[in-house]
Each structure stands twice: as C-alpha cells, then as structure tokens.
N, C-alpha and C positions, 0 to 999 in steps of 0.2 A: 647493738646493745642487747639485744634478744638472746641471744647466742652467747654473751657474756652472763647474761642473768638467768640461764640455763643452768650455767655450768653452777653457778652461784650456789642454785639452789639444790642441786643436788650434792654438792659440797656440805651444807649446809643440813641439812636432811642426814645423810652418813653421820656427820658428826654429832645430831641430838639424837637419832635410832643407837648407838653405839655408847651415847651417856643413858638412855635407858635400859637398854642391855645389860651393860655392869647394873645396875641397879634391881635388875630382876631377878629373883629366888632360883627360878626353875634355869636360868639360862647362861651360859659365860662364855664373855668375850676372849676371843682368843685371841688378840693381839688389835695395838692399835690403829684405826680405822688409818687406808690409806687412799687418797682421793676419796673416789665416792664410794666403796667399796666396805663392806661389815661382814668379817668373818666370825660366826659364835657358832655355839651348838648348844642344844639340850641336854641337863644333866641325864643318866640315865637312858638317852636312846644308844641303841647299837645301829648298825649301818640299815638294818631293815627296817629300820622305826622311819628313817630318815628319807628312804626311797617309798616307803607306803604314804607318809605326809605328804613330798612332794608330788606323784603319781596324784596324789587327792587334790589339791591346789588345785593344779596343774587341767586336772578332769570340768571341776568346779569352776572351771574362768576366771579364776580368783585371782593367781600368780604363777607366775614362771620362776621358782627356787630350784634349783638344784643342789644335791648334797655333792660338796668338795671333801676334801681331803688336808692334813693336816697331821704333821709330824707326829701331834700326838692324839689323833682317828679322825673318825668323821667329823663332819661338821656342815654347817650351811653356809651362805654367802649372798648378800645382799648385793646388788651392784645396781649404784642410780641410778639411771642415766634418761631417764621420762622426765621432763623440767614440770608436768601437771598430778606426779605422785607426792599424794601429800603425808603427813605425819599420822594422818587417820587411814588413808590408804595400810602402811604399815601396822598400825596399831588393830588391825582388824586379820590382817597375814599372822601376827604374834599371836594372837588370842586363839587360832588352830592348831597351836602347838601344845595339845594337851598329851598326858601320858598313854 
C-alpha cells in the first residue's frame, strides 16, 4: 500500500501543480500533464534566464529543476516522484521564478 500511495500522490501533486500553472500570469503550460510530470515555462525567459534559475535552486538546496526543451524553446519540467513533496514544497520552487 505504501508504494501505491506513492505513486498516488505524486499523480496527484502533477495534476493540481499543473491546474495552478494554467492559472498563473507569468507562466504556461505547455501541454497536458503526463503521469507525474509538468512541463511549462516562464513567459519572457530565454534559455539563459532558465539555466541562471536553475544553477540558483540548484546552489540554494532548494530543488533539482532543470530547463528541457520543447518544440516550441525552452522550458522547465517538474517530475514527482518524492511521495513527501508537498504542494507547499512546490509553491515556494514557483515563487523563485521572478523576472
């Protein structure tokens, strides 16, 4: 059951990170979420904005993002897979996404 409610919840996590997404100014979904996985990007960054952000996370012990790629540029990518990351986990990764 552990292992099921794992997956649960990181299922479940993608899928509400991904209804906030679409719903935020500065940021858009790039397609819909599959498994535990959230591709979007920030309006306005170029690939450099997006490798400086991540390098800072990254520094910070914050999170592990790295910018992807996508038919139409860069972009970021969320992939759940910690069954103890919560919706505030992410909501605090979102908030260092300034210009």
């Amino acid at each position: 059951h552990a292992y099921r409610d794992a997956i649960e919840q990181a299922l479940t996590l993608a899928h509400d990170k991904a209804e906030i997404i679409r719903a935020h100014p500065d940021l858009e979904l790039m397609h819909q979420h599959e498994l535990s996985v959230v591709v979007f990007r920030r309006r306005g960054w170029q690939q450099a904005a997006y490798d400086a952000w991540s390098d800072r996370i990254l520094r910070r012990g914050l999170a592990f993002v790295v910018p992807t790629g996508t038919s139409d540029g860069p972009a970021l990518r969320f992939c759940f897979i910690n069954p103890r990351t919560t919706m505030a986990d992410v909501e605090i990764i979102l908030g260092t996404l300034e210009n």
